[in-house]
TORLO-479585 format. One record per atom (N, C-alpha, C): residue in one letter; z, x, y. Coordinates in steps of 0.2 Angstrom, whole numbers, padded with zeros to 4 digits, always signed. Layout:
BEGIN
aZXY
...
# end
This chain:
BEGIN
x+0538+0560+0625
x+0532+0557+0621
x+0529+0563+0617
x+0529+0560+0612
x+0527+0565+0607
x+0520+0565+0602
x+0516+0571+0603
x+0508+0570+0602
x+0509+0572+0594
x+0506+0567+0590
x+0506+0568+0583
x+0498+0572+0581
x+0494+0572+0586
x+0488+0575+0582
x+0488+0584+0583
x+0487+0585+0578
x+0487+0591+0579
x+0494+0597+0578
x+0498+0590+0577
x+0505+0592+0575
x+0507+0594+0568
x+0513+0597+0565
x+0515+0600+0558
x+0519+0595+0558
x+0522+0592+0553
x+0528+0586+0551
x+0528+0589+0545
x+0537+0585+0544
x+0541+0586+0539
x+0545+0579+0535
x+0543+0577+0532
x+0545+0570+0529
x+0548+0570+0523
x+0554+0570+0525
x+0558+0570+0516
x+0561+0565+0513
x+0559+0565+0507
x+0557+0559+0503
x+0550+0558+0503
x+0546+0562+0504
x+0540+0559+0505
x+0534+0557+0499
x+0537+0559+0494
x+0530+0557+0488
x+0530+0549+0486
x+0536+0547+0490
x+0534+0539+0487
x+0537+0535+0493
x+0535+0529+0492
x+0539+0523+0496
x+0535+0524+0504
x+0541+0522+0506
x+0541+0523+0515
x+0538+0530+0514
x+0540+0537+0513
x+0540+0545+0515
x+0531+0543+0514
x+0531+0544+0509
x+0523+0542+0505
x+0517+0538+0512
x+0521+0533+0516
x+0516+0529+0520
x+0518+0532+0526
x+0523+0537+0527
x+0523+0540+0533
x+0518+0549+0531
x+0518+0549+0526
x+0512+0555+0526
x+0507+0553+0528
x+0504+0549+0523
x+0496+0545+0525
x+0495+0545+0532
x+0500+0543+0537
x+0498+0537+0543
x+0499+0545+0548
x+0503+0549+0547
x+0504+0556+0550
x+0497+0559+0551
x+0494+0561+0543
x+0486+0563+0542
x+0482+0558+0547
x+0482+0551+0544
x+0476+0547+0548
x+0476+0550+0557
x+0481+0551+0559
x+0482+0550+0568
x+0481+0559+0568
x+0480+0565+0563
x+0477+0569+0566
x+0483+0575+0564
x+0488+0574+0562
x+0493+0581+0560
x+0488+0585+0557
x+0490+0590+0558
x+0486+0597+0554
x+0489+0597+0547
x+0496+0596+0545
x+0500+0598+0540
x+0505+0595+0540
x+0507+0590+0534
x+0514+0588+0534
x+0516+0591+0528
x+0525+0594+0528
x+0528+0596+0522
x+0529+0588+0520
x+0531+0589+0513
x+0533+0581+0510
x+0538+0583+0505
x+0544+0580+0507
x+0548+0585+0499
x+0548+0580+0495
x+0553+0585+0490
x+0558+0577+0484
x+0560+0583+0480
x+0564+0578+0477
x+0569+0584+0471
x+0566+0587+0465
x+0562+0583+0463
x+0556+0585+0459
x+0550+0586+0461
x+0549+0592+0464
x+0541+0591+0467
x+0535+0590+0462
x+0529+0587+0465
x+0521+0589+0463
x+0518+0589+0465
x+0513+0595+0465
x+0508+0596+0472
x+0505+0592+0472
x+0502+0593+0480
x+0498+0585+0481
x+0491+0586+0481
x+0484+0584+0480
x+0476+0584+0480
x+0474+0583+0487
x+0479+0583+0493
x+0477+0585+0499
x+0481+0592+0504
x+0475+0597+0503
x+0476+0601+0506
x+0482+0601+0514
x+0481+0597+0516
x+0485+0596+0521
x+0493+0594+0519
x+0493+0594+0513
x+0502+0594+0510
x+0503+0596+0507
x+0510+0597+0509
x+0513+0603+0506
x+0519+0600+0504
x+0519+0603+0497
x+0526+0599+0494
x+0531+0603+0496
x+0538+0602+0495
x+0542+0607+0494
x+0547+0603+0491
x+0551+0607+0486
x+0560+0604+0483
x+0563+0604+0488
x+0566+0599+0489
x+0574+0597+0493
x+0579+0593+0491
x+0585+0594+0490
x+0590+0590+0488
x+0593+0591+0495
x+0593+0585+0498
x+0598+0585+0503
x+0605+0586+0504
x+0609+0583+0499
x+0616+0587+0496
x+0615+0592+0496
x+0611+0595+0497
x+0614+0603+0496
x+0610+0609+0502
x+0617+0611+0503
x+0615+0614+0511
x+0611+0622+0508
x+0610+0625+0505
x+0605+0630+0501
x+0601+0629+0502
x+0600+0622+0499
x+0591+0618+0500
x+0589+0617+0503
x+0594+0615+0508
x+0593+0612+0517
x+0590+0619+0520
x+0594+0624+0518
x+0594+0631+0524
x+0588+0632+0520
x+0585+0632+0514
x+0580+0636+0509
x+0572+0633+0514
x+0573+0626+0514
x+0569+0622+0519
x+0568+0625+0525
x+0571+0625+0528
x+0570+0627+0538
x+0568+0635+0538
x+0569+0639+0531
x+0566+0644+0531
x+0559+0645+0531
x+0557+0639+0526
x+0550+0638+0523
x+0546+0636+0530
x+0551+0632+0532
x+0543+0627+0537
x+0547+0628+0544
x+0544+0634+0546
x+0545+0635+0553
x+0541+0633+0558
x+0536+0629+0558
x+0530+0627+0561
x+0533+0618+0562
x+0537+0618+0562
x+0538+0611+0560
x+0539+0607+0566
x+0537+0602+0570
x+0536+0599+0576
x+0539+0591+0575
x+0538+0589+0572
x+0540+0582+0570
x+0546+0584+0563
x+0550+0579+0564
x+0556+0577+0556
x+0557+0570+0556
x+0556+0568+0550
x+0558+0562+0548
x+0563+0561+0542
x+0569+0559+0545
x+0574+0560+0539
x+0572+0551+0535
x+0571+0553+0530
x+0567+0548+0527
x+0570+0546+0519
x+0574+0551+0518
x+0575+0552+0510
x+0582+0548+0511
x+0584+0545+0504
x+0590+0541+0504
x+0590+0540+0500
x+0600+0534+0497
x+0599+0533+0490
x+0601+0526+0492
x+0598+0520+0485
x+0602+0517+0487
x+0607+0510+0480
x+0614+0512+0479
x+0617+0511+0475
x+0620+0504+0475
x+0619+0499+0472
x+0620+0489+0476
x+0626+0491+0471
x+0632+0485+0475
x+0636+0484+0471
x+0641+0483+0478
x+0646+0481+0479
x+0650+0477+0481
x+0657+0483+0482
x+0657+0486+0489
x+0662+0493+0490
x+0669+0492+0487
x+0674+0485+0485
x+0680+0486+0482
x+0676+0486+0472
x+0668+0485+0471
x+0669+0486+0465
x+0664+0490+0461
x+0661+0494+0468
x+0656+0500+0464
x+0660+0506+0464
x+0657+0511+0459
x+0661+0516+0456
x+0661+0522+0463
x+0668+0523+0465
x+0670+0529+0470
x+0664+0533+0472
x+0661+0538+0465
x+0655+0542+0466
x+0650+0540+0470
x+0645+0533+0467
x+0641+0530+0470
x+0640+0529+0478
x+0649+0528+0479
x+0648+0528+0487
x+0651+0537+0490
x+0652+0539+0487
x+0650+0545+0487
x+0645+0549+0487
x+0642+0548+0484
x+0633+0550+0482
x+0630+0545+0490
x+0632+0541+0493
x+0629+0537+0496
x+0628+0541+0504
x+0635+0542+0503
x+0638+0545+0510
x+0635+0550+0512
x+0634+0556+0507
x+0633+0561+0507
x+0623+0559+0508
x+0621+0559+0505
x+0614+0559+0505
x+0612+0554+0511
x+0615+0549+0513
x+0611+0545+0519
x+0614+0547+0522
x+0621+0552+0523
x+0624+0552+0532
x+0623+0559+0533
x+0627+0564+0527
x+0626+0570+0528
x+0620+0572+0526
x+0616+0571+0521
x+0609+0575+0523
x+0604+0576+0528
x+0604+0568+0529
x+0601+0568+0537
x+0604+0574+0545
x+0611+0573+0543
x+0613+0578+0546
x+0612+0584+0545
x+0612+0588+0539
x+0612+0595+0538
x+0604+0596+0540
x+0600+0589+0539
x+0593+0592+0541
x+0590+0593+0550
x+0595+0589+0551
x+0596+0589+0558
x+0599+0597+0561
x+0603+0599+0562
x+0607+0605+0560
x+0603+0609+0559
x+0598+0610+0552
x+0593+0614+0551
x+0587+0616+0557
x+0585+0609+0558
x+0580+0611+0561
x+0580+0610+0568
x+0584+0608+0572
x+0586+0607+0581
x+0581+0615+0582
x+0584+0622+0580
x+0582+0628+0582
x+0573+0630+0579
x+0573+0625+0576
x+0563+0625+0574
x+0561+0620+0579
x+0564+0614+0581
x+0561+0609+0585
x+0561+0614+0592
x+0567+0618+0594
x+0568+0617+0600
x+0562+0623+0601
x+0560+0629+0596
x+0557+0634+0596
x+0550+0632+0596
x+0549+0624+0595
x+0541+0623+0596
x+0542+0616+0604
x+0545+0619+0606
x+0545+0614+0613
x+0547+0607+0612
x+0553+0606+0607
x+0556+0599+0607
x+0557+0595+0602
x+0550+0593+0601
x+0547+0590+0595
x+0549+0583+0596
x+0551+0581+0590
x+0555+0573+0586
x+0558+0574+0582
x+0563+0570+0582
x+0567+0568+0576
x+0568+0560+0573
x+0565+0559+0567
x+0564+0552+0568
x+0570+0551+0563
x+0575+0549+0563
x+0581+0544+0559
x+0577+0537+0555
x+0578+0535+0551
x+0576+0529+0547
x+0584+0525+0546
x+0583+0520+0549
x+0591+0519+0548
x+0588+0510+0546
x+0590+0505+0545
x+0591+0498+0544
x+0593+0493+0545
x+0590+0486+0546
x+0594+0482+0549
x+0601+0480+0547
x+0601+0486+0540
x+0609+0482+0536
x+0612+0487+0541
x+0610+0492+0545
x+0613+0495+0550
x+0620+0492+0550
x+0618+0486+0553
x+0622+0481+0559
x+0623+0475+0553
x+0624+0475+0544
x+0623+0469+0545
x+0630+0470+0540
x+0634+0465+0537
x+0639+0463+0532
x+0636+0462+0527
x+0639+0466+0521
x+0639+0463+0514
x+0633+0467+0510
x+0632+0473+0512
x+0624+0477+0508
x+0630+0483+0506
x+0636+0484+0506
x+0640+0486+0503
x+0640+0496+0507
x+0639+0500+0502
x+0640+0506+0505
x+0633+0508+0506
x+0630+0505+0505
x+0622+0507+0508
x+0623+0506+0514
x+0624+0500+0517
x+0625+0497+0523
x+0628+0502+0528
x+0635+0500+0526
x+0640+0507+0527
x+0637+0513+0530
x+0635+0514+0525
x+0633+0522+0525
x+0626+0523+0531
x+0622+0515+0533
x+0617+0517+0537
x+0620+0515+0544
x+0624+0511+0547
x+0628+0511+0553
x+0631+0517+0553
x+0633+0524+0549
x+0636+0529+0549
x+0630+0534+0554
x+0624+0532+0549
x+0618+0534+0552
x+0615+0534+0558
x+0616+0528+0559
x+0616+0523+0566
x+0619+0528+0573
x+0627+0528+0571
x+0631+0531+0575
x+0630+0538+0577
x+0626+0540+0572
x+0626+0548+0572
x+0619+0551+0574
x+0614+0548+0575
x+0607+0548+0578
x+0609+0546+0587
x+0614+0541+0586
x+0616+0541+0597
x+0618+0546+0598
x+0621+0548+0593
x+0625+0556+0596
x+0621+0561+0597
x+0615+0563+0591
x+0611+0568+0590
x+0606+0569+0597
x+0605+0560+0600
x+0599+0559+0605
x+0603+0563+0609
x+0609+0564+0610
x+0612+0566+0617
x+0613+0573+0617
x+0614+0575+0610
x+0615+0582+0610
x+0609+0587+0611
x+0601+0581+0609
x+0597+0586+0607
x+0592+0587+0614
x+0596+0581+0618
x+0591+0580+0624
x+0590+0587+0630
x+0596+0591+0629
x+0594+0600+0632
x+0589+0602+0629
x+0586+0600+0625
x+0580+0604+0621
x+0575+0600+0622
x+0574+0595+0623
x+0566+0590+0624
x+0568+0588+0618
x+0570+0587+0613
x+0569+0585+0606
x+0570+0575+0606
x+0564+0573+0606
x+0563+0564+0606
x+0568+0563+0598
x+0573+0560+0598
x+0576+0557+0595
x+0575+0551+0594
x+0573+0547+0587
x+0572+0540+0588
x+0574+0537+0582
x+0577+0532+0581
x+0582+0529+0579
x+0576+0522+0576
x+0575+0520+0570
x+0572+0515+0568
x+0576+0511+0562
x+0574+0505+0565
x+0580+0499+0562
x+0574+0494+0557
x+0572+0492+0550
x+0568+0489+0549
x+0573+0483+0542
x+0570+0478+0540
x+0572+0474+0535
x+0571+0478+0528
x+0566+0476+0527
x+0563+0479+0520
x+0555+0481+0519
x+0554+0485+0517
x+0548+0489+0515
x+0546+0487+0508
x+0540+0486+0506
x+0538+0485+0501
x+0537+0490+0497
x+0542+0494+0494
x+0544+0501+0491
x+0551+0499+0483
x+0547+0504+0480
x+0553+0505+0474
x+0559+0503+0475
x+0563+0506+0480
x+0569+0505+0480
x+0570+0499+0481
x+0567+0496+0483
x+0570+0486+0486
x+0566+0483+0481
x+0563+0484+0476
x+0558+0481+0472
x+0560+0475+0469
x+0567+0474+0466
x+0571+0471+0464
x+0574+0463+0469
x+0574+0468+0474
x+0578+0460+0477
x+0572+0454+0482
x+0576+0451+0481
x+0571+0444+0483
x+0571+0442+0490
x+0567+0444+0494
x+0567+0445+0499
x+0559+0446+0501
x+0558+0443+0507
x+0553+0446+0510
x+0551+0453+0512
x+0545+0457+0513
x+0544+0464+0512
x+0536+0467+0515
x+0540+0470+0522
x+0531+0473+0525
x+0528+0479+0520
x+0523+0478+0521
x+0519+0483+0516
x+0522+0491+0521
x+0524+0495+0515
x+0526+0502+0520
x+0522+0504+0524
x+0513+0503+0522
x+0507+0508+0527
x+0510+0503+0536
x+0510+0495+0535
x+0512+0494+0540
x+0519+0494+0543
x+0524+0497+0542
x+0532+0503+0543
x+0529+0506+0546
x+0526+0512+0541
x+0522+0520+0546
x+0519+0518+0552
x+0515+0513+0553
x+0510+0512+0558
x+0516+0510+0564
x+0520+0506+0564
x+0523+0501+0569
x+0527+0509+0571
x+0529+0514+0566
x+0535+0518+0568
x+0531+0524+0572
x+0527+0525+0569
x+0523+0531+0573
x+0516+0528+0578
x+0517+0521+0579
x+0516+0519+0587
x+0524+0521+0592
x+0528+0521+0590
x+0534+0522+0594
x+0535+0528+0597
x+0534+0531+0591
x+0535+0538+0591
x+0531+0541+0597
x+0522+0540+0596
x+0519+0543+0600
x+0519+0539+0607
x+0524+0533+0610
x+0525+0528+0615
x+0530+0533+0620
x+0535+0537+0614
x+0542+0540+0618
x+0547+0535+0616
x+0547+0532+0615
x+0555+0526+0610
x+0559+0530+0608
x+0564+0528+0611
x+0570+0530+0606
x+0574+0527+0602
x+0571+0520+0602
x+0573+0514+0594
x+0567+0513+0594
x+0566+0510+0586
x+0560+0506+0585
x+0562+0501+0581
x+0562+0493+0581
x+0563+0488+0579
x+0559+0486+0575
x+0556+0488+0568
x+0551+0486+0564
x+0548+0479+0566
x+0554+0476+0564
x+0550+0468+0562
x+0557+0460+0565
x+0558+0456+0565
x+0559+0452+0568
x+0569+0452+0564
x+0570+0453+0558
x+0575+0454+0554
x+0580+0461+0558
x+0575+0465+0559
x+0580+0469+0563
x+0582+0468+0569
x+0576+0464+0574
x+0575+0463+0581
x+0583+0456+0581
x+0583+0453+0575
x+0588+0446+0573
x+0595+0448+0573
x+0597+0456+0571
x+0604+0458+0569
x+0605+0461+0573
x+0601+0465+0579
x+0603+0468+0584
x+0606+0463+0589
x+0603+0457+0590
x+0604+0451+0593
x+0611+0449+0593
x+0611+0449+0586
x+0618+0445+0583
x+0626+0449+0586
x+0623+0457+0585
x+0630+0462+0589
x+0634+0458+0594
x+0630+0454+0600
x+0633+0453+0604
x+0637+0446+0602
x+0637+0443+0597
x+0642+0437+0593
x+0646+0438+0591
x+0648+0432+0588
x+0654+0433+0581
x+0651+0436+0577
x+0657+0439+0573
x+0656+0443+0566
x+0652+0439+0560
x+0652+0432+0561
x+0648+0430+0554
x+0643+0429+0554
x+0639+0432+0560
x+0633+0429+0561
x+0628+0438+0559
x+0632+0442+0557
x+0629+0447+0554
x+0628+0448+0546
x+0629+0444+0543
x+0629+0442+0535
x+0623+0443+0533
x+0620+0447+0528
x+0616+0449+0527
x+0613+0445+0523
x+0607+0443+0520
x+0605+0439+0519
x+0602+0437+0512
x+0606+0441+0509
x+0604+0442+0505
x+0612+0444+0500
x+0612+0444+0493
x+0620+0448+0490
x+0622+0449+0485
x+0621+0455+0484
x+0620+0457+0477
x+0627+0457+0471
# end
């Protein structure tokens, strides 16, 4: 279980969306300081954040980070990309760029920081992963978050010598930028943060946002068409 007041977090992608409502909800419960990145920084008007550049593609920046913020107790891999299009007819790159930033950045950050978590007794590692986890048809995003999926069970197992809570969250859609377009239903991100970082400080090692992910995790144990996303770009 892990005590967020008082605590240092690191949240990348944090100046908007989901990152954005996991700064605020960090603060409200009592962190002393969260870092918050993005590729383009800008400092924030609350002393308690701290921006920093991060491009997770790039392991420089990864290393340049873990150098910066040595105090860090909590991580939330939080930054992603997300490119619609249908995998036999979006452009190579795009699932390329997908891969890399939602399966290996999260990794490299992981990677980075295991020996800062484990140097401050454990800590967290929160994974942001999706119900398109588990679902058909969201293309190399989806992909790319069942990738994320699988690589968070493995991380919980490796990091469990060191106390490090690993937690794995599965959510439909947040009312953020990135999903702004598609037609669907959408929890406000303050209420994400809140549900996630209830979990977080419970000791969970999954966190099921909302009843869309609680639906697809359901479904694994069926037939395959009963995972069809709900939507289809």
């Amino acid at each position: 279980m892990t005590v967020i007041e008082g605590s240092t977090a690191l949240v990348t992608g944090g100046l908007r969306g989901l990152g954005r409502a996991f700064v605020g909800e960090l603060l409200a419960r009592g962190a002393t300081k969260v870092y918050a990145t993005a590729r383009t920084p800008v400092p924030s008007e609350d002393a308690r954040v701290e921006v920093l550049a991060l491009d997770v593609t790039d392991d420089a920046s990864v290393a340049s980070l873990a150098e910066r913020a040595q105090d860090v107790d909590i991580v939330f891999n939080n930054a992603g990309v997300l490119h619609p299009g249908a995998l036999l007819a979006t452009d190579l790159r795009h699932v390329q760029d997908t891969f890399d930033t939602n399966v290996l950045g999260p990794l490299r950050i992981a990677r980075a920081f295991a020996p800062v978590l484990a140097a401050r007794g454990g800590g967290a590692l929160v994974d942001i992963h999706s119900a398109l986890s588990w679902g058909a048809g969201a293309g190399a995003y989806g992909a790319s978050k069942a990738a994320l999926w699988s690589l968070t069970n493995s991380l919980r197992l490796e990091l469990a010598a060191q106390h490090t809570q690993v937690i794995g969250v599965h959510l439909g859609f947040a009312d953020t930028e990135m999903v702004a377009a598609l037609p669907v239903d959408k929890l406000p991100a303050a209420e994400v943060a809140r549900i996630v970082l209830d979990g977080v400080e419970r000791g969970d090692r999954e966190v099921l946002v909302d009843d869309v992910s609680r639906s697809f995790k359901a479904a694994l144990a069926g037939p395959v068409e009963g995972l069809t996303v709900p939507f289809r770009r």
